[in-house]
N, C-alpha and C positions, 0 to 999 in steps of 0.2 A: 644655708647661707654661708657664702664664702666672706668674711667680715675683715675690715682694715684691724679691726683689735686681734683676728686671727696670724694676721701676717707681722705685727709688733709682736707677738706670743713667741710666734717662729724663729724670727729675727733675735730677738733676746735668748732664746735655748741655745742659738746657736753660741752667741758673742759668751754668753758665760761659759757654755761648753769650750771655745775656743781660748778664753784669754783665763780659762781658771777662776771666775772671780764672781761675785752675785749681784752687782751693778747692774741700772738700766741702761736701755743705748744710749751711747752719746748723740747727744742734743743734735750735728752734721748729720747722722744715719737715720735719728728719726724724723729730722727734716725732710729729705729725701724721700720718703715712705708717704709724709703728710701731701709731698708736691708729685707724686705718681700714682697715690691709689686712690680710689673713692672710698666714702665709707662704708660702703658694703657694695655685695655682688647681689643682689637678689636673679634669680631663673632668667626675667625678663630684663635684666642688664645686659644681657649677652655680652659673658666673660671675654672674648676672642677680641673685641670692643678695645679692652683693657689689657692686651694679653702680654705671655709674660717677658716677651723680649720690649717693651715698652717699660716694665717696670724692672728689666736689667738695665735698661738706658738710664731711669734715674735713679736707679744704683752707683751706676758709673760715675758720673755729674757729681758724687760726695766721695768720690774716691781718694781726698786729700784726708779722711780719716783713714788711718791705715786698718785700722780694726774691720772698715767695711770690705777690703777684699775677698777674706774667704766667704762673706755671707753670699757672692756672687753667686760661683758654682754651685754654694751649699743648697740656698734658697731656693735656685732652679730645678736641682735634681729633686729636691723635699717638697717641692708643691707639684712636681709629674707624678711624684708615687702618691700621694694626699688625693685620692680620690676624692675626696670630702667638698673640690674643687672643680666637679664635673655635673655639679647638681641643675641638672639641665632637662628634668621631666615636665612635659604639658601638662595638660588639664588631664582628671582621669586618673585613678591608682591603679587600674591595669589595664590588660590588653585581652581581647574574647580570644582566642588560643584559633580560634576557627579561622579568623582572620590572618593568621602567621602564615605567610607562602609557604609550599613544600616542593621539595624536589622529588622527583621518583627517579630511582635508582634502577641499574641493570635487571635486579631481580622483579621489579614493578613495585615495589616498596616505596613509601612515601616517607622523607625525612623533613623533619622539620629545616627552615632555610636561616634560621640563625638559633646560635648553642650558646649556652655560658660556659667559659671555660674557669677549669678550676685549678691551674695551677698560681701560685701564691708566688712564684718566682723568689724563693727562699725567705718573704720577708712576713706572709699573712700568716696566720696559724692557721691548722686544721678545724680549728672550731669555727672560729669566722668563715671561712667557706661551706661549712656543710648550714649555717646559719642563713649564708647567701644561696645556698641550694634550694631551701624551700621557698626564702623572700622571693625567688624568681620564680617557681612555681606558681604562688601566689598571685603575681601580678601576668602570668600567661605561659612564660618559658615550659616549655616540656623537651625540650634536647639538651642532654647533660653529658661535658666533654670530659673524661676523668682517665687519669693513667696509675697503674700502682708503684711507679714511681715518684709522683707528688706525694705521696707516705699522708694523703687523708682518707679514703675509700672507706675504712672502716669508721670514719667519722660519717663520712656524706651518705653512706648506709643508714645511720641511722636518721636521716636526714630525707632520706626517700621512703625510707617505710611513713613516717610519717604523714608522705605527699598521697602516699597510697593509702593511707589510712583516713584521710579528709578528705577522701571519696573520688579522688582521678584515680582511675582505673592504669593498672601497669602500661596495658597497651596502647596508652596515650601517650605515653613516655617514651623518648626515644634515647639509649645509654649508651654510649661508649668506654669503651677502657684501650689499654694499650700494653701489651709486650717488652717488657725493659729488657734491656741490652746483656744482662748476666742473664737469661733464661732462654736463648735461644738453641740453646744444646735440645736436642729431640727426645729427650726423657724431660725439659723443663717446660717445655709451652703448654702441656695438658693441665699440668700442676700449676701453672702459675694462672693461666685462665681462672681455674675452681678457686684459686685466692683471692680474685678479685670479685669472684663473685660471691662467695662466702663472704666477706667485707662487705659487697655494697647489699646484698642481703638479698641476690637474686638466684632466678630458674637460669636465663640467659643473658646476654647481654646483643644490642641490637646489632653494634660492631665492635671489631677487636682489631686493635693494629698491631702490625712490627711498629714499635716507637723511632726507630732508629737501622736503617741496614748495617748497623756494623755491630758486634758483639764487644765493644769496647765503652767498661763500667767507669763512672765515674764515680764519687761517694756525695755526699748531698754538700752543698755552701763549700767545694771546693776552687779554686783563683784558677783562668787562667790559663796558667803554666801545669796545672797538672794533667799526668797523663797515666793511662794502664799500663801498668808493664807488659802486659799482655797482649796490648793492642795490635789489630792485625789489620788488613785494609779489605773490601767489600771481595769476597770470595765468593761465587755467582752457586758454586757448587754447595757450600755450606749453608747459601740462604735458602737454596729450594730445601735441604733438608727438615728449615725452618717452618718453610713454607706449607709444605707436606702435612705438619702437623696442625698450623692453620686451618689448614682444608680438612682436618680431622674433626676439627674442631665443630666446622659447618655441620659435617656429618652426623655429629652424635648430638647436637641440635644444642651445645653450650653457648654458640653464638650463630646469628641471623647471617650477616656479613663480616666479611674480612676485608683488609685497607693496608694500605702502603703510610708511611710516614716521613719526612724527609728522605726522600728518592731522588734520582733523576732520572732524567728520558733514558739515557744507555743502560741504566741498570733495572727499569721499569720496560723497556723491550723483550730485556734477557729473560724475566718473569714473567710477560705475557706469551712469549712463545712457552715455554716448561711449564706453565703453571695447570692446573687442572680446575681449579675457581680462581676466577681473577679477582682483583684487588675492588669492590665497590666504591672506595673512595681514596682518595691520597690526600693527606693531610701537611699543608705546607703554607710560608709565610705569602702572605699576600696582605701590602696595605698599600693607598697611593705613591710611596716613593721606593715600592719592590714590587710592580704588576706581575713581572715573570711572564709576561702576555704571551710568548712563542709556546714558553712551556705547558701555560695556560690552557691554551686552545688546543694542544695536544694532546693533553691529560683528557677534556673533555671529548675530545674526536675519536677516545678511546674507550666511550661509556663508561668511564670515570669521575666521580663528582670531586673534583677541589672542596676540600676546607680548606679557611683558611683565618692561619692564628696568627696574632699577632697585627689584628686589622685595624686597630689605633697607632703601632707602632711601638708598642710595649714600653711604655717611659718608668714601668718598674721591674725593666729585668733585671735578671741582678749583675752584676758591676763585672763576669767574666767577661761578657756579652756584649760592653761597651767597649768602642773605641773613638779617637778624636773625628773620625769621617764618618761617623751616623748623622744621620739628619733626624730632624722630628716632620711627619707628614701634619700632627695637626699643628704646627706651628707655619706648613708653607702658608705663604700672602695668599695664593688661589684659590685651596682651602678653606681658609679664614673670612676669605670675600663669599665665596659661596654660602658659607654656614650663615654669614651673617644675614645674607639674602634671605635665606630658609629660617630664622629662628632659631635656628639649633645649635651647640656647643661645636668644634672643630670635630671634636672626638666623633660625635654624633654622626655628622655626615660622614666622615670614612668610614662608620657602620653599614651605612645606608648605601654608600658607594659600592662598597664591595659586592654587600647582596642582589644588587641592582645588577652590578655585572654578570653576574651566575654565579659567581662561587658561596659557601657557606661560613660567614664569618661566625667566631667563637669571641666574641672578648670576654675577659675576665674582670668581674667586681664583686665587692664586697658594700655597697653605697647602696642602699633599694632605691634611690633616684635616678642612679647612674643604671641602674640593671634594666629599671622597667623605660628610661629615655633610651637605652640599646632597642629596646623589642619595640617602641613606639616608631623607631628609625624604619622599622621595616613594613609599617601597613601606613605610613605616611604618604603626603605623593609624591610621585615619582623626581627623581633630578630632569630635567630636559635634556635633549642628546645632544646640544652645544656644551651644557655644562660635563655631561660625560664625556665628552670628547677633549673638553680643557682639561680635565682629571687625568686623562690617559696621557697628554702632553708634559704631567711634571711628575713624572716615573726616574728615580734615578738611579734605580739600579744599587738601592741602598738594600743589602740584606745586613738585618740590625741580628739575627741567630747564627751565628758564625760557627760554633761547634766546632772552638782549635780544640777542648778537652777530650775528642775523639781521634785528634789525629796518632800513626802512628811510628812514624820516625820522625828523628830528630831533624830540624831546619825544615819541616814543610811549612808551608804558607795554607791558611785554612781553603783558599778554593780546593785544594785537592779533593774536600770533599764532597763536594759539589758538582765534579765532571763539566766544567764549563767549558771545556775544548771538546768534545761529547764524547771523550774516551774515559775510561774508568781508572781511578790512578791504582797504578801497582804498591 
């Protein structure tokens, strides 16, 4: 339950955090709070009903307290990362796993058609995630999206022996991991493979991606402005070398498939003509107000499956990531009206939206309400192809994962990494 005493709780952490001091709100802000919220959210209030630019409005309306302005911003950002706020499961504590759509892949391989994704975007801990690893097993999930750069795998290991252990079978399971950007030197990809699987406590893994085409390391909860001294920009000869040992990888049977990861079309050409296994899947941001739909339909025209992360729109990335021109998709009105139509939280349906399209959404929680209403999204019925049609109409070409800590001279602007004029930046 998301509860009015939750949001006075909030609201006073902050003002004490801000003004120094252990008083309750003034009398103006909790006014305010009393003439904007209900006293509770239960499942079937349907939160979107109430949602949160409504209760920024009567935020605003008490703004002649001066103490209320930072709870503006603050409250905003702290109830998008508060998943505690998306409790938005039906009836039922889980999902029959038989009913989860699959996708079949190039090799005839069947994936499951939505993943949890596990990265914490520097704010959950490793334990809470390998926690949410089973709760979602639990209630149906068996595709698991993990990179050895989110520094949990040796937790979420222990977290799948367990799943294997309370009787689903490995080959139920469908694992991924991913390639970080300091290991793409060709004596590193064999070795960094076997560490991700010695973590997560496997024979194989079912795919393996390049996390990133560039070999340029960031360090973890870095701002921003930082950058590798190193960094170099997408060198077509160095990724086949990459690549090369990817397909080694297939080889000696440590991984199922191989995947691209933040690509584009020019540099995803260059690798399908050189390449000797192509890429199963490419994994990239896809949510209502970043469809990518050219890119989309290419990637698939390619017997290439899109995943795709970031299909709420990630309101807990972490704060490099943000700028003042991101939009939130589950806050658009069209959205909002939809979900409302369907019963389901905003969030919910851009789950549902996505997989409906074809691609393979991943969202990430830690909430077993919010994990098993994700997987309930996807054996729900369907949206209607008027409402899919209005869905594709409020695309704005927001990409909310910018990746300026990748770029690699000084003065660029982060499209460079993205090839959006469809040449490769030097």
């Amino acid at each position: 339950m998301f509860t009015y005493h939750t949001v006075v709780s909030v609201f006073t952490q902050f003002y004490r955090h801000e003004n120094s001091c252990s008083s309750s709100l003034p009398a103006p802000i909790l006014g305010g709070l009393q003439d904007t919220l209900p006293q509770s959210y239960e499942p079937d209030d349907k939160l979107h009903q109430h949602s949160l630019r409504s209760i920024e409005r009567g935020i605003q309306r008490k703004r002649e307290v001066d103490a209320a302005l930072p709870f503006h911003s603050i409250f905003h950002t702290t109830l998008m990362q508060d998943t505690s706020i998306f409790n938005v499961a039906g009836e039922g504590s889980r999902v029959d796993p038989h009913r989860v759509p699959f996708r079949t892949l190039h090799s005839g391989a069947r994936i499951p058609a939505i993943g949890l994704g596990t990265f914490g975007s520097d704010n959950v801990s490793g334990e809470q995630i390998a926690r949410a690893t089973e709760e979602a097993a639990e209630v149906g999930f068996r595709h698991f999206d993990c990179a050895s750069v989110y520094d949990n795998e040796h937790l979420i290991g222990g977290a799948i022996k367990n799943i294997i252990q309370s009787g689903i079978p490995r080959d139920q399971l469908w694992i991924n991991s991913k390639l970080w950007n300091d290991r793409h030197g060709e004596d590193d990809v064999v070795a960094a493979c076997q560490k991700s699987l010695d973590d997560l406590g496997l024979d194989y893994l079912d795919l393996y991606f390049v996390h990133w085409p560039f070999p340029n390391f960031h360090a973890k909860g870095v701002d921003v402005s930082s950058r590798d001294p190193h960094a170099r920009p997408y060198i077509h000869e160095e990724f086949m070398k990459t690549w090369r040992q990817m397909e080694r990888l297939v080889d000696e049977g440590l991984v199922r498939h191989i995947g691209t990861s933040n690509m584009t079309r020019a540099k995803l050409e260059l690798l399908l003509r050189d390449c000797r296994i192509g890429p199963a899947c490419n994994e990239m941001e896809l949510h209502p107000h970043f469809q990518q739909s050219e890119f989309f339909e290419w990637v698939r025209s390619q017997n290439i499956m899109p995943i795709g992360y970031s299909p709420i729109g990630s309101p807990a990335r972490p704060q490099r990531d943000r700028t003042e021109e991101d939009t939130a998709p589950i806050e658009d009105p069209l959205i909002v009206q939809i979900a409302q139509k369907h019963g389901v939280h905003p969030a919910t349906l851009c789950v549902k939206w996505g997989q409906q399209r074809g691609q393979i959404p991943i969202p990430f929680s830690t909430n077993p309400k919010n994990i098993l209403a994700n997987l309930q999204a996807v054996v729900s019925p369907p949206l209607s192809d008027d409402e899919m049609r209005r869905i594709a109409d409020v695309d704005r070409n927001c990409r909310l994962i910018k990746g300026q800590v990748f770029l690699w001279r000084d003065g660029q602007d982060w499209r460079d990494l993205w090839d959006e004029d469809g040449t490769i930046a030097p």
